[in-house]
OpenMM code with the backbone's topology and positions (N, CA, C; nanometers):
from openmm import Vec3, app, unit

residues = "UNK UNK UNK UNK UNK UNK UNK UNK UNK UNK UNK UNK UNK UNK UNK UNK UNK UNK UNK UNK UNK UNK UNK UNK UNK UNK UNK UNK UNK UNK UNK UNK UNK UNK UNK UNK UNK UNK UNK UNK UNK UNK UNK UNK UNK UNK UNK UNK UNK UNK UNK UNK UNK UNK UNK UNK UNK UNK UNK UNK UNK UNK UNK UNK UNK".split()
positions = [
    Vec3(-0.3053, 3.5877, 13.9570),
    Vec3(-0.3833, 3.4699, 13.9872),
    Vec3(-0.5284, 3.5111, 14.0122),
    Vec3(-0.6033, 3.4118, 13.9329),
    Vec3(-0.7476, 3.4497, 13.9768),
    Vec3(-0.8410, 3.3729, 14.0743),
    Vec3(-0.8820, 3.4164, 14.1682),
    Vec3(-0.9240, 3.3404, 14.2655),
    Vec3(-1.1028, 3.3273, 14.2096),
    Vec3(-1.0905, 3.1730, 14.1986),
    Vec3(-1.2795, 3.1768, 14.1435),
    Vec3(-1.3384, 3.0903, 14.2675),
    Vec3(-1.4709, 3.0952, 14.3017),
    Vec3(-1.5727, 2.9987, 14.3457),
    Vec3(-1.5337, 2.8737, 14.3671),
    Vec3(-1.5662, 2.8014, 14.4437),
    Vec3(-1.5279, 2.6728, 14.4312),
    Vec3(-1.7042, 2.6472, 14.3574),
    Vec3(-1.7255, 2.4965, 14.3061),
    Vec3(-1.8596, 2.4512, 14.2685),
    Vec3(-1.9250, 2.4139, 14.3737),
    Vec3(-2.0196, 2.4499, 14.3619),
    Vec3(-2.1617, 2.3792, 14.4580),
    Vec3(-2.1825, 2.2260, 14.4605),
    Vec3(-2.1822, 2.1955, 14.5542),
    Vec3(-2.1872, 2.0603, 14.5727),
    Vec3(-2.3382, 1.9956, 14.6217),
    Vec3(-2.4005, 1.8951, 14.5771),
    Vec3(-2.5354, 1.8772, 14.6175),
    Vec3(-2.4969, 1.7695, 14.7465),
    Vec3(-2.5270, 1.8036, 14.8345),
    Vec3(-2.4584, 1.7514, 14.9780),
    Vec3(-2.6003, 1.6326, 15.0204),
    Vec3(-2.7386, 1.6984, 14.9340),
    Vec3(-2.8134, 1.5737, 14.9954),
    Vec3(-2.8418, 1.4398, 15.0512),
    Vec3(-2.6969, 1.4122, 14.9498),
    Vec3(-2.6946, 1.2420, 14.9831),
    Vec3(-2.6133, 1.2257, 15.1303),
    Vec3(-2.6198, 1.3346, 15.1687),
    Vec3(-2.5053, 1.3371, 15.3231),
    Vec3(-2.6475, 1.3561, 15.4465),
    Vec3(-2.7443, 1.3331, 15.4033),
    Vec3(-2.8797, 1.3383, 15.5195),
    Vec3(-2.9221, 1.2384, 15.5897),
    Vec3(-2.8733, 1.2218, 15.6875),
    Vec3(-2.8602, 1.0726, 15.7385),
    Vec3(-2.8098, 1.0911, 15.8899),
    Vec3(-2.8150, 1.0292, 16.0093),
    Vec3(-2.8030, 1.0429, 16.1203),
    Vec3(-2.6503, 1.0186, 16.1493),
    Vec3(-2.5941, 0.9354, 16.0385),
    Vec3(-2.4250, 0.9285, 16.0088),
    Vec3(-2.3660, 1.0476, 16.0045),
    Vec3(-2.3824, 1.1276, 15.8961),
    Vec3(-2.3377, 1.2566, 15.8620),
    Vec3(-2.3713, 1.3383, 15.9665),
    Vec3(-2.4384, 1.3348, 16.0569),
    Vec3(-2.4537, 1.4321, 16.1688),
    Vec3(-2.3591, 1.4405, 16.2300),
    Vec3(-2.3048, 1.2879, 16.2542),
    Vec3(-2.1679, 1.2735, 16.3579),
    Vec3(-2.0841, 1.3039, 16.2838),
    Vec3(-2.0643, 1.3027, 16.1539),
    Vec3(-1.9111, 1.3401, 16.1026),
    Vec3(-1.9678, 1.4872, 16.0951),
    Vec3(-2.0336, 1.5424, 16.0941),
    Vec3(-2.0430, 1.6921, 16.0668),
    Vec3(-1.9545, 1.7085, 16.2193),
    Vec3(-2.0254, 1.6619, 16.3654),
    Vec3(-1.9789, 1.7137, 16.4849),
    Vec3(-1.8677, 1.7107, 16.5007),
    Vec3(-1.7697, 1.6031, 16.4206),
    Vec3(-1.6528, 1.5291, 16.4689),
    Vec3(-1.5459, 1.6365, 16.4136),
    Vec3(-1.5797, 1.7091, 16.3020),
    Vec3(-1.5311, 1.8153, 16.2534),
    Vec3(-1.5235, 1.9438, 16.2971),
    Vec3(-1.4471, 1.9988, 16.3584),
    Vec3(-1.5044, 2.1558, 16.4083),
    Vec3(-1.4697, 2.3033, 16.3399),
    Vec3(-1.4170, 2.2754, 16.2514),
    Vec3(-1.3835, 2.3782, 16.1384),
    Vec3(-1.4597, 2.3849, 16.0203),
    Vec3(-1.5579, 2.4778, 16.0094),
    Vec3(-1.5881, 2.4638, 15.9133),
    Vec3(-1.5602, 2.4674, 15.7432),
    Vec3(-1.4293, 2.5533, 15.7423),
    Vec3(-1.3612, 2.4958, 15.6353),
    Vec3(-1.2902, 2.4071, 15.6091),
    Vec3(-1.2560, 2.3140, 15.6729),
    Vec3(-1.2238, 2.1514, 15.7063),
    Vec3(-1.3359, 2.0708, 15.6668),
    Vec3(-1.4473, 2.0658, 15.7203),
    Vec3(-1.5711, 1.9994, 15.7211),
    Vec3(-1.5683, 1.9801, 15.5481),
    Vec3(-1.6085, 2.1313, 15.5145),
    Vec3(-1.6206, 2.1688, 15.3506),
    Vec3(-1.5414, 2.0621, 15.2756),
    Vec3(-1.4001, 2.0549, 15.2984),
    Vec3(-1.3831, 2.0295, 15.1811),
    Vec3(-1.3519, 1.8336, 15.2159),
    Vec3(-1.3646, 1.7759, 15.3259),
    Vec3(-1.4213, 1.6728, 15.3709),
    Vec3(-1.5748, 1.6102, 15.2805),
    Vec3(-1.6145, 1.6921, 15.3207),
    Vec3(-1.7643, 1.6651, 15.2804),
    Vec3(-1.8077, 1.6428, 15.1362),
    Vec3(-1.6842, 1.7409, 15.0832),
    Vec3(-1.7083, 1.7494, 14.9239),
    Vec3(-1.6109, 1.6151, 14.8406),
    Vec3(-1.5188, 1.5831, 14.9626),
    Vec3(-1.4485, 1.4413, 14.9095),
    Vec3(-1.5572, 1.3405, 14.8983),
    Vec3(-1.6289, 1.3338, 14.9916),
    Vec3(-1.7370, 1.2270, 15.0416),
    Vec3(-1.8539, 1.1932, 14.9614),
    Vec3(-1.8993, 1.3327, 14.9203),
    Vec3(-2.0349, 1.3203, 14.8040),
    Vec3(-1.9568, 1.2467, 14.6720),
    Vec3(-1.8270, 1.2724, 14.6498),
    Vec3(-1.7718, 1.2812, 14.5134),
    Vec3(-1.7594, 1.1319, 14.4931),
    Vec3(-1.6886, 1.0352, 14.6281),
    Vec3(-1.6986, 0.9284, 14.6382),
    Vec3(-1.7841, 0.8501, 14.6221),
    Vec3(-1.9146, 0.8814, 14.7049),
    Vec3(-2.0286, 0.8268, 14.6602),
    Vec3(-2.1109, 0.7849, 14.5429),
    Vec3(-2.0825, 0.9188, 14.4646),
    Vec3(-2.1368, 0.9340, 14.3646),
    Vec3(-2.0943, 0.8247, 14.2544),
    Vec3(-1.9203, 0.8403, 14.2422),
    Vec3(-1.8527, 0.7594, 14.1751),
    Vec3(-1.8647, 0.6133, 14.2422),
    Vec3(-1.9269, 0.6062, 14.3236),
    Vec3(-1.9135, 0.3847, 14.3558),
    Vec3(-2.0322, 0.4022, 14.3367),
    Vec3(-2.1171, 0.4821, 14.3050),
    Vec3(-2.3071, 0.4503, 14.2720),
    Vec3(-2.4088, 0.4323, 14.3237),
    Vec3(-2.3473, 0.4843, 14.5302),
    Vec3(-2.4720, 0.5252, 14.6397),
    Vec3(-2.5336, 0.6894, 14.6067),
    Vec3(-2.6644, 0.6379, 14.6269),
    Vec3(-2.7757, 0.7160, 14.6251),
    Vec3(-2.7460, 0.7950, 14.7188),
    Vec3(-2.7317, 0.7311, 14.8659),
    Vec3(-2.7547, 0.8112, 14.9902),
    Vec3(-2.6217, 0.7251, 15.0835),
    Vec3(-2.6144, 0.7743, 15.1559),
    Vec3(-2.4441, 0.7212, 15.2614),
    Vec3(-2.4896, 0.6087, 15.3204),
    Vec3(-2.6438, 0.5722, 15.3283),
    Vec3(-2.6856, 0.4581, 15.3735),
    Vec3(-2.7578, 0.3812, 15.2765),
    Vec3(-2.6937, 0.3404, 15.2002),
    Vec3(-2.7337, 0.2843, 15.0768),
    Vec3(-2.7920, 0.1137, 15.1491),
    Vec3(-2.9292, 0.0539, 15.1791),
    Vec3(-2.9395, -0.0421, 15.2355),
    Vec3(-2.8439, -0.1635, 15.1444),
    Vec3(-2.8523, -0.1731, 14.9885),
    Vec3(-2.8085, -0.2688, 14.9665),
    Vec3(-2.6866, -0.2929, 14.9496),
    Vec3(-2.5951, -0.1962, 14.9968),
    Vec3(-2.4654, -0.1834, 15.0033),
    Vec3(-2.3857, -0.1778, 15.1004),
    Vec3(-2.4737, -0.1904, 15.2544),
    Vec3(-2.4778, -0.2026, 15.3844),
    Vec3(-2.3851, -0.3532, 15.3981),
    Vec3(-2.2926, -0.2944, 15.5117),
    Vec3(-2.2311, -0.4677, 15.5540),
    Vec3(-2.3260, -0.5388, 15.6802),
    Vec3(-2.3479, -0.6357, 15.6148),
    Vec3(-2.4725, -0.7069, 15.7559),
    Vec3(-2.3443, -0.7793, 15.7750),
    Vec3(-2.4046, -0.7510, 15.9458),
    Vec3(-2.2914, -0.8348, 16.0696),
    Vec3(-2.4008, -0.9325, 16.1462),
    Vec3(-2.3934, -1.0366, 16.1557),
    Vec3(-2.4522, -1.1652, 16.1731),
    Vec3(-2.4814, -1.0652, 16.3092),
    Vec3(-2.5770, -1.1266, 16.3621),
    Vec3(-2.6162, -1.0889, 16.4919),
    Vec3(-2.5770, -1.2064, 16.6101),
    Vec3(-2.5658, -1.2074, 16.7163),
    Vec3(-2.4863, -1.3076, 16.8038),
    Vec3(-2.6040, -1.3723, 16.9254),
    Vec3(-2.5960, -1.4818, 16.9189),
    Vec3(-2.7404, -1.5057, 17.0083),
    Vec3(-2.6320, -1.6231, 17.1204),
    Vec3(-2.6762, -1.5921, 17.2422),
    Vec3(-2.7138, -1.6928, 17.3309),
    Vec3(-2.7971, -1.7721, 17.3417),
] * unit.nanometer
topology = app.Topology()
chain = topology.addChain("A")
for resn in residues:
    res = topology.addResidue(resn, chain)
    for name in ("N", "CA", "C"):
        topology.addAtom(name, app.Element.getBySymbol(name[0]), res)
């Protein structure tokens, strides 16, 4: 069996004050990895730019007294 590289993943679209907390929430870093690499892959394939894509954002009515 040949053990190769995994691919490089461009993680940029994970720069965001969101991804900070899922980075923390994770404490393994080979856990994180391959988390992270589900996440870009997802993104990519539904057609966000960035994890905070504004126009793809769910607006929650705001609640007034």
């Amino acid at each position: 069996m040949v053990l190769t590289r995994p691919k490089k993943v461009d993680r940029s679209i994970l720069e965001c004050e969101s991804a900070e907390l899922f980075r923390a929430a994770i404490k393994s870093r080979f856990t994180r990895d391959g988390y992270e690499r589900r996440l870009v892959h997802f993104l990519n394939w539904y057609g966000m730019d960035t994890l905070h894509s504004s126009s793809r954002r769910r607006r929650i009515p705001s609640r007034r007294n």
